[in-house]
C-alpha positions in Angstrom: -11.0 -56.5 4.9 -10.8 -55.1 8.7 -7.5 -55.8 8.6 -7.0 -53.5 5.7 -9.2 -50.8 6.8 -7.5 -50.8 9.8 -4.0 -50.1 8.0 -5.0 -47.8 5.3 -6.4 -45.4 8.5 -3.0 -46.1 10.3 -1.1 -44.6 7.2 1.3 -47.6 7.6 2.2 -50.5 4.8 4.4 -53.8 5.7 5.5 -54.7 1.8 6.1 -51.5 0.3 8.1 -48.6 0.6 8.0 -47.4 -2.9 5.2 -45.3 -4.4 2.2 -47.2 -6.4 0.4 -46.0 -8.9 -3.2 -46.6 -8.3 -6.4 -45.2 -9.7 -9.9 -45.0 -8.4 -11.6 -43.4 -5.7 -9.1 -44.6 -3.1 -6.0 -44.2 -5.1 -5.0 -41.3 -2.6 -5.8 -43.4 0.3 -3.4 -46.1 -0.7 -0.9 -44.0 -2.2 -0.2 -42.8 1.3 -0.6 -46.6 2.6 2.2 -47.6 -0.1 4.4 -45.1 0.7 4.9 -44.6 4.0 6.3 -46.9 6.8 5.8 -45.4 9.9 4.2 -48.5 11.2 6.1 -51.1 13.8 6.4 -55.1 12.5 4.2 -57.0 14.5 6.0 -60.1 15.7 3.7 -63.1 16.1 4.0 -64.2 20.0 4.3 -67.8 20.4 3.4 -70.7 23.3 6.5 -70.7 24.7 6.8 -67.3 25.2 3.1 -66.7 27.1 3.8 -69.8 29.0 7.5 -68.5 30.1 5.7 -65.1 30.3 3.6 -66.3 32.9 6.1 -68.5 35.1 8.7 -65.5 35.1 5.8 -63.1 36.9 4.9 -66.5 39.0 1.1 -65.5 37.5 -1.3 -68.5 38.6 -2.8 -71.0 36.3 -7.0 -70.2 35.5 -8.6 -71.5 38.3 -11.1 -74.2 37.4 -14.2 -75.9 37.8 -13.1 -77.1 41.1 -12.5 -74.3 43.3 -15.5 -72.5 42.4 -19.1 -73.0 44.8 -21.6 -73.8 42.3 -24.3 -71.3 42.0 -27.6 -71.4 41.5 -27.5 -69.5 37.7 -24.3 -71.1 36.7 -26.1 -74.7 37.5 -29.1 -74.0 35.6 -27.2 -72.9 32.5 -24.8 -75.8 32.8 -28.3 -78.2 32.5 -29.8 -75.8 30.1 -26.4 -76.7 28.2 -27.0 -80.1 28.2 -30.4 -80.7 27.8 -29.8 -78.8 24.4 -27.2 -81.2 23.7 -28.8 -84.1 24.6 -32.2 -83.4 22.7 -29.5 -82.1 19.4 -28.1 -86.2 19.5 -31.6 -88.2 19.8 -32.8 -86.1 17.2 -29.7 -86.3 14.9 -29.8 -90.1 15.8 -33.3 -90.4 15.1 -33.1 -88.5 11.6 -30.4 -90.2 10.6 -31.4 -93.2 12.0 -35.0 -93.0 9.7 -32.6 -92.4 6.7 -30.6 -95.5 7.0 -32.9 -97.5 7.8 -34.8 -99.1 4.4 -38.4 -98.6 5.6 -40.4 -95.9 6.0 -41.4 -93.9 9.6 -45.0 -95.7 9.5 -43.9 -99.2 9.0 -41.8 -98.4 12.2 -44.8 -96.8 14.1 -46.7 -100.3 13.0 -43.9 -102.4 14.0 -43.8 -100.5 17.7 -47.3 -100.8 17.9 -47.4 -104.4 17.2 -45.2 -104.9 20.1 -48.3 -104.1 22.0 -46.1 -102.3 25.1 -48.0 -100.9 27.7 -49.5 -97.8 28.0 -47.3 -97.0 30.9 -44.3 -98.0 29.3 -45.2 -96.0 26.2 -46.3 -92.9 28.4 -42.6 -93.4 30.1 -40.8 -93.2 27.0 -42.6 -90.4 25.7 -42.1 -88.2 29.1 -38.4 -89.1 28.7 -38.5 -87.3 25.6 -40.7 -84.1 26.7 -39.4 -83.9 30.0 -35.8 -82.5 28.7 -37.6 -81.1 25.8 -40.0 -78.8 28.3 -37.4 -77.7 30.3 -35.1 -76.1 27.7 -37.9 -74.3 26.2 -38.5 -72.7 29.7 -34.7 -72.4 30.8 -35.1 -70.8 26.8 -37.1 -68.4 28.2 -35.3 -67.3 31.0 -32.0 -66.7 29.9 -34.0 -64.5 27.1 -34.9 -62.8 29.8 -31.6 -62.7 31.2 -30.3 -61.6 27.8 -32.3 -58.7 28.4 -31.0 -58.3 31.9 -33.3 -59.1 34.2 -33.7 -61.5 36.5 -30.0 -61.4 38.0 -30.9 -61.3 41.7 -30.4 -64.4 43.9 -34.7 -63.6 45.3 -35.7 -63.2 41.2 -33.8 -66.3 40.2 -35.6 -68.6 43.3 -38.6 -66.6 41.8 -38.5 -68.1 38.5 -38.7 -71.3 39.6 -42.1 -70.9 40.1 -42.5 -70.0 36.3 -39.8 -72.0 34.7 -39.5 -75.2 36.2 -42.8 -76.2 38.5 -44.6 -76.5 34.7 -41.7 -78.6 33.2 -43.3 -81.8 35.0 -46.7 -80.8 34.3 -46.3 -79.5 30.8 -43.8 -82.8 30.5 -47.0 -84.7 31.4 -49.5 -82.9 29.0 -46.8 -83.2 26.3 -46.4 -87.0 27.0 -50.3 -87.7 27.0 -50.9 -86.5 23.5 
């Protein structure tokens, strides 16, 4: 629809040279769309030609990954990245998982439980879970906060670690205990 918005205002039509008749509120709008050609063709560019484009003016390949000193803000996204990811696959895993299976969540909960594990194993399990889980919701937070544009300098960003991740391991903790 852009796209034909976008040549109706340019007054330009690539199919027809030939007047149209049209009715309606817009009919004028597209009669002078039908009839005129004053537009250029677009020709699509392909590979080859960016590719050859860019050896001819001996313009270098994106830099990558590699040559770049990893920052403090770029790191913490990166993690904030993955820790979304990661927390996305053990609960996909675990929903589907529960559909599959034939049983029902409880009978699963009893069969754990019956395994009698320790209470420090348990309590490891479950901080594996909220641990990751904590610190996305505060990394959440912060790039909220950087959505909003704050936060940006290198003394506010050391800052926040005081607010964003010193409570993941105690909130991780609190979470875990319940």
């Amino acid at each position: 629809m852009a796209l034909v918005l976008r040549i109706a205002s340019r007054g330009c039509s690539f199919a027809h040279t030939k007047p149209i008749s049209l009715q309606g509120p817009f009919a004028t709008q597209w009669m002078r769309v039908s009839t005129t050609s004053s537009c250029l063709a677009l020709k699509p560019q392909s590979a080859e030609d960016f590719w050859a484009k860019n050896k001819r003016l001996r313009r270098p390949v994106s830099p990558h990954l590699t040559i770049y000193k990893p920052q403090i803000t770029s790191m913490l996204s990166l993690t904030h990245r993955a820790t979304g990811l990661a927390l996305s696959v053990v609960m996909s895993g675990f929903s589907i998982g529960m559909l599959a299976l034939p049983n029902s969540y409880p009978f699963y909960l009893d069969l754990i439980q019956s395994m009698q594990f320790g209470g420090f194993i348990i309590f490891g399990a479950k901080f594996a879970l909220a641990m990751p889980f904590m610190y996305h919701l505060n990394n959440g937070i912060r790039h909220l906060v950087w959505d909003l544009g704050y936060g940006f300098t290198l003394r506010n960003t050391l800052q926040d670690r005081l607010l964003c991740h010193d409570p993941v391991d105690t909130n991780g903790r609190r979470l875990a205990a319940l």
